[in-house]
C-alpha positions as CSV (number, residue, x, y, z in Angstrom):
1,X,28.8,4.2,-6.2
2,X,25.3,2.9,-7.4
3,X,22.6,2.5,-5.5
4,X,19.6,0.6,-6.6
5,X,15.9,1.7,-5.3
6,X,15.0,-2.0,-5.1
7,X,16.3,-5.2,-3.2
8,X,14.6,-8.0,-5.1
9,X,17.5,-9.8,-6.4
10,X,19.5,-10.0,-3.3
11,X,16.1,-11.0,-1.6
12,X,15.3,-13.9,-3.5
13,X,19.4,-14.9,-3.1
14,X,19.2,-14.8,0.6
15,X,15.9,-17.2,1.0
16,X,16.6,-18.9,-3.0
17,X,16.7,-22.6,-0.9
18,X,12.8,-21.7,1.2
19,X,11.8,-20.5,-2.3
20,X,13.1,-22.5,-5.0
21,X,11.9,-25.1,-2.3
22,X,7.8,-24.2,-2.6
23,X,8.0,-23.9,-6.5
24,X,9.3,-27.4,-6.6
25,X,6.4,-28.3,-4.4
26,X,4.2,-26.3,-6.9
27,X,5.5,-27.8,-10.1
28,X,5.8,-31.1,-9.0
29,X,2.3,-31.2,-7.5
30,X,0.6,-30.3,-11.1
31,X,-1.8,-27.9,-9.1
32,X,-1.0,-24.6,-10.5
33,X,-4.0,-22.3,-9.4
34,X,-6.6,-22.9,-6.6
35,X,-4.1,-25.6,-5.5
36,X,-3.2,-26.6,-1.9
37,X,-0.1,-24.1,-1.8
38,X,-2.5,-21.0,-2.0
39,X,-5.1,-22.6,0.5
40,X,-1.9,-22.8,2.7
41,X,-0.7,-19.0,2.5
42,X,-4.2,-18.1,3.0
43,X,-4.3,-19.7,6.2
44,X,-1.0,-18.6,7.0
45,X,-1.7,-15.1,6.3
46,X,-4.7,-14.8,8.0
47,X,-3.2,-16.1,11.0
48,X,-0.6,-13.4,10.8
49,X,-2.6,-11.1,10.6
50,X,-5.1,-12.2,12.9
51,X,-8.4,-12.8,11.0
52,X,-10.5,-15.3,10.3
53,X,-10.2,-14.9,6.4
54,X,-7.5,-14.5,3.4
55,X,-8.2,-14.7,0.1
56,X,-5.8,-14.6,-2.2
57,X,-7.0,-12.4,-5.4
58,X,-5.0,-11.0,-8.9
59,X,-3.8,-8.0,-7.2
60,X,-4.5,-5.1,-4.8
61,X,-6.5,-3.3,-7.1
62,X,-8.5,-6.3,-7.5
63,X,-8.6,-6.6,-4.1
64,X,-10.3,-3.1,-3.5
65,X,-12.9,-3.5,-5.6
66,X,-14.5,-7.0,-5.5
67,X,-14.5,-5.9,-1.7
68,X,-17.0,-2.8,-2.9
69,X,-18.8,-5.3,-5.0
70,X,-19.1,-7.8,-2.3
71,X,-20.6,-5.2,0.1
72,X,-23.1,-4.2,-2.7
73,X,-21.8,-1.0,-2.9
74,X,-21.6,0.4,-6.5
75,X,-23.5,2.3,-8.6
76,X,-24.8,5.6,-7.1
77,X,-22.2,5.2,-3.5
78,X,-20.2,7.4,-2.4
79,X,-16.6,6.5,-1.0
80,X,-14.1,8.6,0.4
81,X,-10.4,8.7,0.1
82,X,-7.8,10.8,-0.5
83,X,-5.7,12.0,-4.0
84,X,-2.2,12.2,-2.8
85,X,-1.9,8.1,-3.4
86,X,-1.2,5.8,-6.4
87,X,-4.1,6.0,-8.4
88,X,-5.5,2.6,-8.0
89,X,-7.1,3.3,-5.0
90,X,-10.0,5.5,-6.7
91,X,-9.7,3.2,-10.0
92,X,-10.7,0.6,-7.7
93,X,-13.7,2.2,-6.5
94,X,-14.3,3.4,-10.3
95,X,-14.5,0.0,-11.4
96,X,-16.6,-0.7,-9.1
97,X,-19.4,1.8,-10.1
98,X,-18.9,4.3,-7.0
99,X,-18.6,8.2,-6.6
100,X,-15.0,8.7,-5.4
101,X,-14.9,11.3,-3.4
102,X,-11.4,13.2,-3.1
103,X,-10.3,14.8,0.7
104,X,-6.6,16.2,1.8
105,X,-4.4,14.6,3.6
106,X,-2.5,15.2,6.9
107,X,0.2,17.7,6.8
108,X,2.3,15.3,9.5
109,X,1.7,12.0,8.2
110,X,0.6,12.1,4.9
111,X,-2.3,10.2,5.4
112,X,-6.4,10.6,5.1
113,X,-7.5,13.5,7.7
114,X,-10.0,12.4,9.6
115,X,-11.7,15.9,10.5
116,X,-12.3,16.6,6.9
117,X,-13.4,12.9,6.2
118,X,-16.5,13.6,8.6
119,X,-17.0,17.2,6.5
120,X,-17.4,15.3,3.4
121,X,-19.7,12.9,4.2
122,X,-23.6,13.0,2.7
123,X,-26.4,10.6,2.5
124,X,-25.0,8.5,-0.3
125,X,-21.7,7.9,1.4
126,X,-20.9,4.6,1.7
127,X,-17.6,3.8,2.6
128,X,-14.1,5.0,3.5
129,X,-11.0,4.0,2.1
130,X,-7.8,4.9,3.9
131,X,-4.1,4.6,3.0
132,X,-1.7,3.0,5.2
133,X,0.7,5.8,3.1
134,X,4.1,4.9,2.7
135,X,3.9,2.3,5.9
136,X,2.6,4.3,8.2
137,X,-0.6,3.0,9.4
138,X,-3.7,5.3,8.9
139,X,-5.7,7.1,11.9
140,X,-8.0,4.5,12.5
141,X,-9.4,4.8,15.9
142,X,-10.9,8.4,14.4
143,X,-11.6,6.9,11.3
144,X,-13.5,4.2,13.0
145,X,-15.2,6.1,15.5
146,X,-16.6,8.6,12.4
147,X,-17.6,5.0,10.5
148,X,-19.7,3.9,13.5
149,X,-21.5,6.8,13.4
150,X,-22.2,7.5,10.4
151,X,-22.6,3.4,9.2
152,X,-19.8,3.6,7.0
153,X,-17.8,0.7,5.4
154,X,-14.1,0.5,6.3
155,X,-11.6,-1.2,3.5
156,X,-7.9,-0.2,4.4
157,X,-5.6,-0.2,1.2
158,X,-3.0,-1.9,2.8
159,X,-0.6,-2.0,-0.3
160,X,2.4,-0.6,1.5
161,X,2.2,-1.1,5.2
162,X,1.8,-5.2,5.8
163,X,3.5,-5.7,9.3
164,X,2.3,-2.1,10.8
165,X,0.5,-1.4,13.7
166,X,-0.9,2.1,15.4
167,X,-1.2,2.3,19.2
168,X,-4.2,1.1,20.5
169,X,-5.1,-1.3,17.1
170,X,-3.7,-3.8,14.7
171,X,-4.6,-4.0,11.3
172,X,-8.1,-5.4,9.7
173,X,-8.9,-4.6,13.5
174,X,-10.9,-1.6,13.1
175,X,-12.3,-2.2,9.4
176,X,-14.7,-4.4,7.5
177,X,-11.2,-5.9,5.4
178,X,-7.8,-5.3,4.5
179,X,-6.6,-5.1,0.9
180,X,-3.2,-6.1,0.2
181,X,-1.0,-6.0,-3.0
182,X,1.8,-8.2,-3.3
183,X,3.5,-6.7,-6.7
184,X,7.4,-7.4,-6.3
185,X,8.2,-3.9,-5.3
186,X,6.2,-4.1,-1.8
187,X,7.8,-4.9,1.3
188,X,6.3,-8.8,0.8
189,X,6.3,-9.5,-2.5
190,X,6.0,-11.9,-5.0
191,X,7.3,-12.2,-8.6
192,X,4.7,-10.6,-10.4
193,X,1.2,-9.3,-9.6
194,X,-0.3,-10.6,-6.5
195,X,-3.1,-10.0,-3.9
196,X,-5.2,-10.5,-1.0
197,X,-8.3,-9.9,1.2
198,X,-8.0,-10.2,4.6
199,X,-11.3,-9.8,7.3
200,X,-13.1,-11.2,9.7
201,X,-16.5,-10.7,7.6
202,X,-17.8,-14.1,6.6
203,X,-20.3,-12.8,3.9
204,X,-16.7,-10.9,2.2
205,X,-15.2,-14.1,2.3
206,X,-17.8,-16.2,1.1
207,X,-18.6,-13.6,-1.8
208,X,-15.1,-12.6,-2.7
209,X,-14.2,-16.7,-3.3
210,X,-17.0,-16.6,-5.4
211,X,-16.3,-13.3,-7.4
212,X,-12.4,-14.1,-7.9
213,X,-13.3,-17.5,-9.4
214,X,-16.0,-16.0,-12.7
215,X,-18.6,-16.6,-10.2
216,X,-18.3,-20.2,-9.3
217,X,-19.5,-21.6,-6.2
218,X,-18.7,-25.2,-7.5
219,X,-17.3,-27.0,-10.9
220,X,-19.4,-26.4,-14.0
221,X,-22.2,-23.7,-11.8
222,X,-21.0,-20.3,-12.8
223,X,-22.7,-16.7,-11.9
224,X,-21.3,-13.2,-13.5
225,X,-17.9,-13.1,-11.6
226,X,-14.4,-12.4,-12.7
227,X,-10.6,-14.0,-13.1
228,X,-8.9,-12.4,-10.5
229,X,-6.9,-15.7,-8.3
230,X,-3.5,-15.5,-7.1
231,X,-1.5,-18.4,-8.6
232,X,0.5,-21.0,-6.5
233,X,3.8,-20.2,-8.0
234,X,3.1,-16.6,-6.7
235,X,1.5,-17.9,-3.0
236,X,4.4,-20.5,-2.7
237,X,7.0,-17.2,-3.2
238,X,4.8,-15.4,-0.8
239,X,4.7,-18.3,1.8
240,X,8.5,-18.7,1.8
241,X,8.9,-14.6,2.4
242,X,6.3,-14.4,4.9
243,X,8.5,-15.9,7.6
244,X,10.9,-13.3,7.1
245,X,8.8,-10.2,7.1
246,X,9.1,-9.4,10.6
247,X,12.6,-9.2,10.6
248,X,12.9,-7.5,7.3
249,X,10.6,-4.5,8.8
250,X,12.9,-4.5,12.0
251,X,15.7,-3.2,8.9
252,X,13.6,-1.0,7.1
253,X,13.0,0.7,10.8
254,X,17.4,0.5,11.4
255,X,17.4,1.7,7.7
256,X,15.0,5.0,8.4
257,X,16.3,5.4,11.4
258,X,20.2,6.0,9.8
259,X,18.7,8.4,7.1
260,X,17.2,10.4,9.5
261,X,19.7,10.7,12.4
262,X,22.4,11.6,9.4
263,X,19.4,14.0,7.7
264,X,19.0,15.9,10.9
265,X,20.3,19.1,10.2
266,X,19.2,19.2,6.3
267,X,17.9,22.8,6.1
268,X,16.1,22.8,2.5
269,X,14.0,19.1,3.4
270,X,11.5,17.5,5.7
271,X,12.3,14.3,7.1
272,X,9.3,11.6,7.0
273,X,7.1,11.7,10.4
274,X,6.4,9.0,12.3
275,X,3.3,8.6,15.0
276,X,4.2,8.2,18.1
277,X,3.4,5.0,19.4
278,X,3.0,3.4,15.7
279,X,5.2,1.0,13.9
280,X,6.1,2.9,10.1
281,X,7.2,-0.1,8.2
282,X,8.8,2.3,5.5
283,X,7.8,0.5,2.4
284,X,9.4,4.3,1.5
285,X,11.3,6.7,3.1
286,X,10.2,10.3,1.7
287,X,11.7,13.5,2.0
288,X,9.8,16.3,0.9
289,X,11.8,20.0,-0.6
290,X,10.7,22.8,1.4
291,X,10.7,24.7,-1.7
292,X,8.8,22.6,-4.1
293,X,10.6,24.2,-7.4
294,X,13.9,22.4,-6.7
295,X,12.6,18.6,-6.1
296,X,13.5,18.2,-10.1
297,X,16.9,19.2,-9.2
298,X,17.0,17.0,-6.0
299,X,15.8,13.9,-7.8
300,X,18.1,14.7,-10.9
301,X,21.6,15.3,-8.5
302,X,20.8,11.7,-6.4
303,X,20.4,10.4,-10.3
304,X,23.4,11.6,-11.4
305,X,25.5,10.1,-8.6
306,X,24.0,7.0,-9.2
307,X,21.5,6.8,-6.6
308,X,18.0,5.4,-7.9
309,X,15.7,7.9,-6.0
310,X,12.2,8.2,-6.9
311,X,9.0,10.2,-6.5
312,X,5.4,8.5,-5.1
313,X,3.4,10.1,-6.1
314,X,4.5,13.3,-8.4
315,X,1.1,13.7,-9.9
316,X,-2.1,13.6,-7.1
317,X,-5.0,11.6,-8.5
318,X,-6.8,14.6,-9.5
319,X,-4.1,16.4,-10.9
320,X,-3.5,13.2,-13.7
321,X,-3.8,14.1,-17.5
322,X,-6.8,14.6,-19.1
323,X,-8.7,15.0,-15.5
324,X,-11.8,15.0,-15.3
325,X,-12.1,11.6,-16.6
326,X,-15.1,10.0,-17.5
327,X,-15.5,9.0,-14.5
328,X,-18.1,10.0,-11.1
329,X,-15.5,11.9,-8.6
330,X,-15.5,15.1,-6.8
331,X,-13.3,17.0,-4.8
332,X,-14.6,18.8,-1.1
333,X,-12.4,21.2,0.2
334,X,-9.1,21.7,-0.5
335,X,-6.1,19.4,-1.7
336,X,-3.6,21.6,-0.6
337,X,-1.5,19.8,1.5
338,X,-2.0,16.7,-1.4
339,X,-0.7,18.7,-3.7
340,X,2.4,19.9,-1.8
341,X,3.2,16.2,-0.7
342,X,2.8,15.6,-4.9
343,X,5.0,18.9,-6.0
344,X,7.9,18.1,-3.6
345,X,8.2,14.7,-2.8
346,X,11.6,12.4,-3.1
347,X,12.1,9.0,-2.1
348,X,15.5,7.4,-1.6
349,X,16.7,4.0,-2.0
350,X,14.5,1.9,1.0
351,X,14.3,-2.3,0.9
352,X,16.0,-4.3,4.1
353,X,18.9,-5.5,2.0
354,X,20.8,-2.2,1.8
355,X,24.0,-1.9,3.3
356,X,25.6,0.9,5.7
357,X,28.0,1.8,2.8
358,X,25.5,2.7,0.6
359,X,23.1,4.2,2.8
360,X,25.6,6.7,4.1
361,X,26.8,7.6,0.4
362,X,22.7,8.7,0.2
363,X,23.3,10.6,3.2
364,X,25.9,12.2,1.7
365,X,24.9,13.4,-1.3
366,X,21.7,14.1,0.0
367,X,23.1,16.4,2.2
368,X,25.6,17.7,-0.6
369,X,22.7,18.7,-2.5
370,X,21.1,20.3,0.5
371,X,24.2,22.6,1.1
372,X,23.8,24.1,-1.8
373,X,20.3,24.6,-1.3
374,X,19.4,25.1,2.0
């Protein structure tokens, strides 16, 4: 049997009538960008979400930084994150002009540690940038408890956990925004590169619509800014999947749920953990070797028997090639749970179109491999 690691084909041929209908509505309008279909997925998104504001942008990377820029941090700022993440999240901040500064991550969850977050903070921090890792929403009641005291910025990379929630808060809730990417491969995507801003900030809004536009407040009046818009095509893709997202995290959960109850009794692997009381949207579901020397061999058997499993993220941010870059970051304390997560990491097949069938033959040769091994 094969088993792909993504979904989007069988997405797009389960809602092809919602979206072939919006890029008719696209095409035939003649508006292609800045058009009335993106001004109508902002305002849809930002009501599911619950904020005031959306803004559509190129991508999430985008999105990270003309936040930054739009809070005037740059040059000379600090802003703390952590390295067991893709690696835009601190090229983001780079681009911007700030000091990234490097922390570990939580054993459980994967996610920034708030305890060593407050360690790492000096006078020229100025804002924290947390992970919603894998789905699973971030602490951030503690992260916005040490923000408040400190009179930090909040930006949550929200990349891979759109329709999570923690107990107690709801996302963009507890920050100053919420950056978004909407590359095909996230659990709503488009059909290309895609992003947003979401917040309840009205100066972000106001300077972000700017900044995304090469600085334009109106036609012909221009300040330095940048091409970073989310086409109509792309929001008209988006608007279609948005009614849908809900459901297709209730799968992901059913999915997740299957791997682990048949994952149980693995003895050479640790299951993903979930908060209690917080809805994990598994945009992945990670396993992690207990012996980090044998996650080669893990990915390589699921490979071989035709199931498409992954690593995110094999290589921690400041474990890349040719580190240190030319770049401002430093690391306080250590990475050691970061690098663990990096060294023995797997992710098997995960998107709401899998069937039973195939998630059991994961299963099974998941466990297979873990007979042998454990």
């Amino acid at each position: 049997m094969k088993v792909g690691f993504y979904g989007h084909v069988r997405q797009y041929e389960n809602i092809k009538s919602e979206i072939d209908a919006n890029i008719q509505n696209v095409l035939m309008s003649g508006k292609y960008v800045m058009g009335p279909m993106l001004a109508k997925f902002e305002k849809e998104l930002a009501e599911y979400m619950g904020t005031k504001h959306a803004i559509g942008v190129g991508n999430g990377t985008d999105a990270i930084w003309l936040t930054l820029m739009a809070l005037g941090i740059g040059k000379g700022d600090e802003v703390i994150t952590h390295a067991n993440t893709f690696f835009a999240t601190a090229e983001a901040a780079w681009i911007a002009g700030c000091k990234v500064v490097l922390v570990d991550c939580d054993p459980k969850t994967k996610n920034l540690d708030p305890a060593l977050v407050e360690a790492a903070i000096t006078p020229k921090t100025k804002a924290i940038i947390p992970v919603h890792l894998y789905g699973q929403c971030a602490d951030m009641l503690a992260i916005k408890a040490i923000a408040d005291k400190h009179n930090l910025v909040v930006i949550e990379d929200n990349a891979q956990g759109i329709d999570g929630y923690g107990k107690g808060f709801k996302q963009g809730e507890l920050s100053d925004a919420v950056s978004i990417s909407f590359i095909i491969q996230k659990n709503l995507g488009c059909f290309g590169d895609g992003g947003a801003v979401v917040t309840n900030n009205e100066e972000i809004d106001r300077q972000i619509r700017i900044l995304r536009n090469h600085g334009s407040k109106k036609r012909s009046w221009h300040s330095p800014g940048f091409n970073s818009r989310l086409d109509d095509l792309q929001a008209g893709v988006l608007s279609a999947k948005l009614k849908h997202i809900t459901a297709w995290t209730d799968q992901r959960i059913a999915i997740a749920d299957r791997y682990s109850a048949g994952l149980k009794d693995a003895k050479a692997l640790d299951l993903p953990y979930t908060t209690p009381g917080f809805r994990h949207v598994f945009h992945l579901y990670v396993v992690e070797t207990k012996d980090a020397s044998k996650r080669n061999d893990l990915l390589k058997f699921l490979n071989d028997a035709g199931i498409d499993a992954k690593c995110h993220y094999d290589i921690a941010i400041h474990q890349q090639d040719g580190y240190p870059w030319d770049v401002d970051v430093e690391i306080r304390g250590s990475l050691e749970n970061a690098e663990k997560n990096a060294a023995s990491c797997v992710s098997l097949p995960m998107f709401p179109e899998l069937t039973t069938e195939e998630v059991d033959y994961v299963i099974a040769k998941t466990l297979e491999w873990d007979k042998a091994n454990g």
